[in-house]
DOZA-212540 format. One record per residue: x, y, z of N, C-alpha, C in turn. Coordinates in steps of 0.2 Angstrom, whole numbers, plus 5000, padded with zeros to 4 digits. Example, Ala and Ser with C-alpha at 12.3 -4.5 7.8 and 13.67 -1.06 7.14 Angstrom:
<pts>
506649725039506249785039506649845039;506449895035506849955036506450005039;
</pts>
This chain:
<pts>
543751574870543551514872543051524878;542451494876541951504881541751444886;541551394890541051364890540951344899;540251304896539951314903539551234905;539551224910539551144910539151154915;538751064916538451044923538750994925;538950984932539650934935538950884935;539250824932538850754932539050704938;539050644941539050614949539650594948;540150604942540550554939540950614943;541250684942541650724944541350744953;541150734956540850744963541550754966;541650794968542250794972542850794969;542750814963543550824961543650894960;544350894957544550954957544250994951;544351054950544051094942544651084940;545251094939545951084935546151004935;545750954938545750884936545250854930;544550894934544150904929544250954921;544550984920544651034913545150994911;545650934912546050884909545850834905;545250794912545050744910544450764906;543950794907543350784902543250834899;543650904901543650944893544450934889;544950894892545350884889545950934886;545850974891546251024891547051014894;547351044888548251024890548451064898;549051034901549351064906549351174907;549551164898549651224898549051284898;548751234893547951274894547651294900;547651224907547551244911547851284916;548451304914548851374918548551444915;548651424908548351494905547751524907;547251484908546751494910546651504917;547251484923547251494929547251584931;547951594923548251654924548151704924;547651694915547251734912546451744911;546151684914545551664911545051694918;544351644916544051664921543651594922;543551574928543351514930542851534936;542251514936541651534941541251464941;541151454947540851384950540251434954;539551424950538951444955539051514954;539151564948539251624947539651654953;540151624955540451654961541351614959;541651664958542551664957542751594961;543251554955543351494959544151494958;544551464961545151424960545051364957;545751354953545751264948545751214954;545951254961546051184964545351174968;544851214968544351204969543951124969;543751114972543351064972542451064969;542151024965541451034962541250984966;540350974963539950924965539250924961;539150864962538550844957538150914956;537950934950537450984951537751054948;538251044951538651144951538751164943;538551224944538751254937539551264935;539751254932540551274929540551324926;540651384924540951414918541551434918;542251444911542651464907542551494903;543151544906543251594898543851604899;544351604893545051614890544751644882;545151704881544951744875545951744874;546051694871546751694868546951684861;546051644861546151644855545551674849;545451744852544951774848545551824844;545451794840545951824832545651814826;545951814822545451804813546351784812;546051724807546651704801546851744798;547251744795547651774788547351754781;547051784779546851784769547151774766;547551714765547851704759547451704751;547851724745547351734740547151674737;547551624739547851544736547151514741;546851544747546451504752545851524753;545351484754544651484754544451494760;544151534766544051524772543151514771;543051464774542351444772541951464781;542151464784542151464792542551484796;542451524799542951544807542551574814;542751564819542451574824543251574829;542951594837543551584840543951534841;543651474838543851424840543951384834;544051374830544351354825544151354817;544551354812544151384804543951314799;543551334794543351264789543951324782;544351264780544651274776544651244770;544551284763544651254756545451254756;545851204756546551194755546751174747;547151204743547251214736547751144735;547851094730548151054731548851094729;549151044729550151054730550351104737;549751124741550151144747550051104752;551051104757550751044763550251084770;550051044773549551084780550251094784;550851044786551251074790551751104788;552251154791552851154786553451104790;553651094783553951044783554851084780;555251034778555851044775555751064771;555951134766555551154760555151174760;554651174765554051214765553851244770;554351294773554351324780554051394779;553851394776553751474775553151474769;552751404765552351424761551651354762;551751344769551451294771550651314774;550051304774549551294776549351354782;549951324787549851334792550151404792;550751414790551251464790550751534787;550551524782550251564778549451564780;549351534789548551574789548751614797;549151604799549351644805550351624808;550551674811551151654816551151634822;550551624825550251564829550251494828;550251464834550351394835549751364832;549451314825548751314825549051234825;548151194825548151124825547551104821;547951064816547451034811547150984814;546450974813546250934817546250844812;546150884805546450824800546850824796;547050764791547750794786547350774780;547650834777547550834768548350814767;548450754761548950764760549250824754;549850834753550050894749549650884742;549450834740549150844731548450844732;548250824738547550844739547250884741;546650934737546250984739545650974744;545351034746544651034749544751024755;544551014761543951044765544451024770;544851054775545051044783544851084788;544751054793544751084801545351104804;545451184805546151194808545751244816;546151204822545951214827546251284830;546151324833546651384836547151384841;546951324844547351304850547351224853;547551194855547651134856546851114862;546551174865546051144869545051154864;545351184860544651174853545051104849;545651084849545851044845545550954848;545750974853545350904857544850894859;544450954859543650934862543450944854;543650954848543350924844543450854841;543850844841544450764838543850724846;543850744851543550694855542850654853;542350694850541750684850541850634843;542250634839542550564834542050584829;541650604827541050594822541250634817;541750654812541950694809541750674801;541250654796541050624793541250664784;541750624783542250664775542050614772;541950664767541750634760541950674753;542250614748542850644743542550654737;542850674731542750654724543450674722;543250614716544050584713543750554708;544450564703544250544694544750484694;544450434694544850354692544550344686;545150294684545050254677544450194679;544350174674543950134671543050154674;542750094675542250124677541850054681;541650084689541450024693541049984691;541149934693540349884693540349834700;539849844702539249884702539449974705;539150014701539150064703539250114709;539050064714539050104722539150044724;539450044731539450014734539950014741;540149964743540649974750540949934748;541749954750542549914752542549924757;542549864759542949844766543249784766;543949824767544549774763545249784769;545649764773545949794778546549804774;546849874775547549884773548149884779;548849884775549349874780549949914776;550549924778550949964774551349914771;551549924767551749874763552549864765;552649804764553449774768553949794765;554349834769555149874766554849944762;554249954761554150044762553850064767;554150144766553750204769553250234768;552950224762552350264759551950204758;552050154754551350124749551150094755;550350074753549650024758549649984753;549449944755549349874752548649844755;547849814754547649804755547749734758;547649694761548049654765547449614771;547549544770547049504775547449534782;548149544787548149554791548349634793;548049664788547849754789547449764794;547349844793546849874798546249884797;545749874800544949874795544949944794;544849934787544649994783543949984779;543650054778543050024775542950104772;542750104764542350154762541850134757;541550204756540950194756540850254745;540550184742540850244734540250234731;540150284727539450304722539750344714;539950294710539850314704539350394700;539650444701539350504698539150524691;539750494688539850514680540450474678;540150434671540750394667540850414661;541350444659541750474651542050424647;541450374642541550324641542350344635;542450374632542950384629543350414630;543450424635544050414640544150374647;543650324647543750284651543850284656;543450354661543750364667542850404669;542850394680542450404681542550444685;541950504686541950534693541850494700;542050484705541750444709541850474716;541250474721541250494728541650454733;541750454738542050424741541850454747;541650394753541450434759541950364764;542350384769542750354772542450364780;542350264780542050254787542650244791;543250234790543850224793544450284792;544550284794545250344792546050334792;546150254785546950254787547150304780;547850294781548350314779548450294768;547950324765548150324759547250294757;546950294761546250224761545950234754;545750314751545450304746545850264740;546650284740546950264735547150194735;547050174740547150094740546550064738;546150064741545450034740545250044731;545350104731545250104725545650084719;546450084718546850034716546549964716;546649944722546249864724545849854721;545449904719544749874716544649864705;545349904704545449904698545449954696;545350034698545050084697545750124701;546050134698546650184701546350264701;546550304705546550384703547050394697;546850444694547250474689547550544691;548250524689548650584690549150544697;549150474701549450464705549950414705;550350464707551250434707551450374712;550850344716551150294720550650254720;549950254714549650194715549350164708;549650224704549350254697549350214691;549350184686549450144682550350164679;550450214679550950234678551650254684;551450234689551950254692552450184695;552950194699553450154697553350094702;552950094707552650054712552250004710;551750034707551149994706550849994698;551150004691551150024686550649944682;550249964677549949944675549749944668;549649894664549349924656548749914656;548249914660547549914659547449974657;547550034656547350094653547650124650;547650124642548350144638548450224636;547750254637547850324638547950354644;548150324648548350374654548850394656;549350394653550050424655549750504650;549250514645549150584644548750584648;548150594652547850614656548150624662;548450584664549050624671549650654671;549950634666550150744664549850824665;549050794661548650854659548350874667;548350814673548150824676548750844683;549150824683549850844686550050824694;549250804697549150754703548750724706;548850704709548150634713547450684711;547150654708546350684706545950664713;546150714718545850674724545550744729;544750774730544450814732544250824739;544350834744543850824750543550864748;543050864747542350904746541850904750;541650864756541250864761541350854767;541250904771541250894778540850894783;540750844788540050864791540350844799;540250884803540350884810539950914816;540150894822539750914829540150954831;539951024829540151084832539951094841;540151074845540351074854540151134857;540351174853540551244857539851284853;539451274851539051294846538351234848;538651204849537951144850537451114845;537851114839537451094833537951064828;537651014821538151014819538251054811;538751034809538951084804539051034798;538751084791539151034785539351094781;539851074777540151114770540251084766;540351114761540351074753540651124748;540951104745541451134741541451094732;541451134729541451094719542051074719;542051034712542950974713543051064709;543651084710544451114708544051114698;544751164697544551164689545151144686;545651094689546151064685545550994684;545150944690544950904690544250904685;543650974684543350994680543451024671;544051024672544551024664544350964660;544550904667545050844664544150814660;543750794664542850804664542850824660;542750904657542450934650542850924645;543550914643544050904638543950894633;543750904626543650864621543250794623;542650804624542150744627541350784621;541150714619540450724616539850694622;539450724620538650694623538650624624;538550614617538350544615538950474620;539750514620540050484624540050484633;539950524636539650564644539050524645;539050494649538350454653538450494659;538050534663537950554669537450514672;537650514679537150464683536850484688;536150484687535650524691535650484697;535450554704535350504709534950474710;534450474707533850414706534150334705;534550344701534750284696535350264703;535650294710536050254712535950244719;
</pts>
C-alpha cells in the first residue's frame, strides 16, 4: 500500500492518524499497523501519526502488508491483481464467504489464509466478475468513491417488449420472509437498466443484459419476475419454484433442470481504480452451462439475434 496526498484547507491542523481515518478511511487497526510497521513522511521528512498537517503539505504512506499474490484455484479465473486488491471470475455454485458448509470451499478460503474483503456479493448461483480487497484499508477507499458500474447477462423466458429499456420499480422484502423481494410502491428505489441481446423463438427465452443503477438485494430477479420475464433455472422467482410459480411457460421445468441455476452472469465491471488513478473495465463471456442452453437443439430460422444497431 502506497499513497501520497496534498493536505487540502479542510484537514489544516489536524492530526495525520485523524486524517488517515477520516479521509482515507482507514480502520483503527490499519492505523497502528502502519504506525508500527509502515512509513509516514510529511514534506519528505519522517513524521509521527500524531503529527499535525497543514494546507499544502505533502503526505506520503507505505504499508507492504499486503504485497502477496492470491492462491490459483483451477475452478478461478484471476483476471487482475495488484497489492491492493484482485478482479475475480467466480464460478457459479461457490459462496464468496464461508459460511456453515462451506468453510473450507468458499471463494475467499480457496484464494488465500488471509483476512480478504469482497468489496461486492455474488450470490452462490451466480458467476462473473468480483472485486476482492486485500485488506480492509483498499477495501474502503474503493467502496468510497461509489461508482462501481456492473452489468449482467441472464437467460429469461419469454421475450421483452419493448426490447430495451429501464425498470424503475421500488422493491421491499416481502412480509414473513427472509429471502424473497417483492417489487412494491413502498420499497426502495430500485432502477435497472436492460437490452434485449438474442431471442430463441422456440424456445421462448431471451439473452438479456442487465446493468443495475441501484444495488438491492435480488434486484435483477425481481424486476425481472415483475416484468413477466423470469430467469430460468431460478428457485425463488422462477416459474417453477414454490414462491412464485407460474404457467406462462410450459417448457420450463426442462430447461431449469438442464440448466441447474439462476441463469444469472456478472459479466461486466467497470470501476475508479484510486491507487492507480485511472479507471478500469473487464469483461468476461456468459459460462458454457448458460451457452449450451443458447445452442441446444435450436435452428436458424428459429434464433433472431439483435444487432446493436437495431437496439
Amino acid at each position: 500500500m502506497k499513497n501520497k496526498v496534498t493536505i487540502t484547507s479542510e484537514y489544516d491542523g489536524c492530526e495525520i492518524q485523524r486524517y488517515l481515518r477520516r479521509e482515507l478511511l482507514m480502520s483503527s487497526v490499519m492505523v497502528k499497523r502502519l504506525k508500527l510497521y509502515g512509513t509516514v513522511n510529511l514534506n519528505g521528512v519522517h513524521a509521527r501519526i500524531r503529527d499535525r498537517i497543514s494546507e499544502g503539505d505533502e503526505l506520503f504512506i507505505e504499508y507492504e502488508d499486503s504485497t502477496y499474490m492470491l492462491n490459483r484455484p483451477a475452478n478461478v479465473q484471476i483476471l487482475f491483481e495488484d497489492d491492493h486488491y484482485a478482479v475475480i471470475n467466480k464460478p457459479s455454485g461457490m459462496v464468496t464467504h464461508p459460511t456453515h458448509g462451506h468453510l473450507d470451499d468458499s471463494l475467499i478460503t480457496q484464494l488465500s489464509d488471509r483476512t480478504l474483503h469482497p468489496v461486492m456479493r455474488l450470490d452462490r448461483e451466480t458467476s462473473g466478475l468480483i472485486i476482492i480487497a486485500k485488506d480492509g484499508y483498499s477495501h474502503n477507499t474503493i467502496h468510497s468513491y461509489g461508482n462501481i458500474e456492473k452489468s449482467y447477462k441472464a437467460l429469461c423466458y419469454g421475450h421483452y417488449n419493448p426490447e430495451c429499456g429501464t425498470i424503475d420499480v421500488p422493491i421491499a422484502r416481502r412480509e414473513g420472509s427472509v429471502m424473497i423481494r417483492d417489487c412494491t410502491p413502498d420499497g426502495k428505489p430500485s432502477v435497472t437498466e436492460y437490452k434485449t441481446l438474442e431471442y430463441i423463438e422456440d424456445k421462448d427465452i431471451s439473452l438479456v443484459e442487465f446493468r443495475l443503477l441501484t444495488g438491492r438485494c435480488h434486484q435483477i430477479r425481481t424486476h425481472s419476475r415483475y416484468m413477466g420475464h423470469p430467469l430460468l433455472g431460478d428457485g425463488l422467482y422462477g416459474p417453477n419454484s414454490e414462491d412464485n410459480p407460474s404457467q406462462d411457460f410450459p417448457g420450463s421445468m426442462l430447461l431449469d433442470e438442464k440448466i441447474g441455476r439462476v441463469a444469472l452472469h456478472a459479466y461486466r465491471l467497470s470501476f475508479y481504480d484510486p491507487f492507480a488513478g485511472i479507471t478500469r473495465t473487464f469483461e468476461t463471456d456468459i459460462p458454457s452451462d448458460m451457452k449450451e442452453i443458447l445452442n441446444q437443439n435450436d435452428s436458424q430460422s428459429s434464433r433472431a439475434r439483435l444487432s446493436e444497431e437495431s437496439l
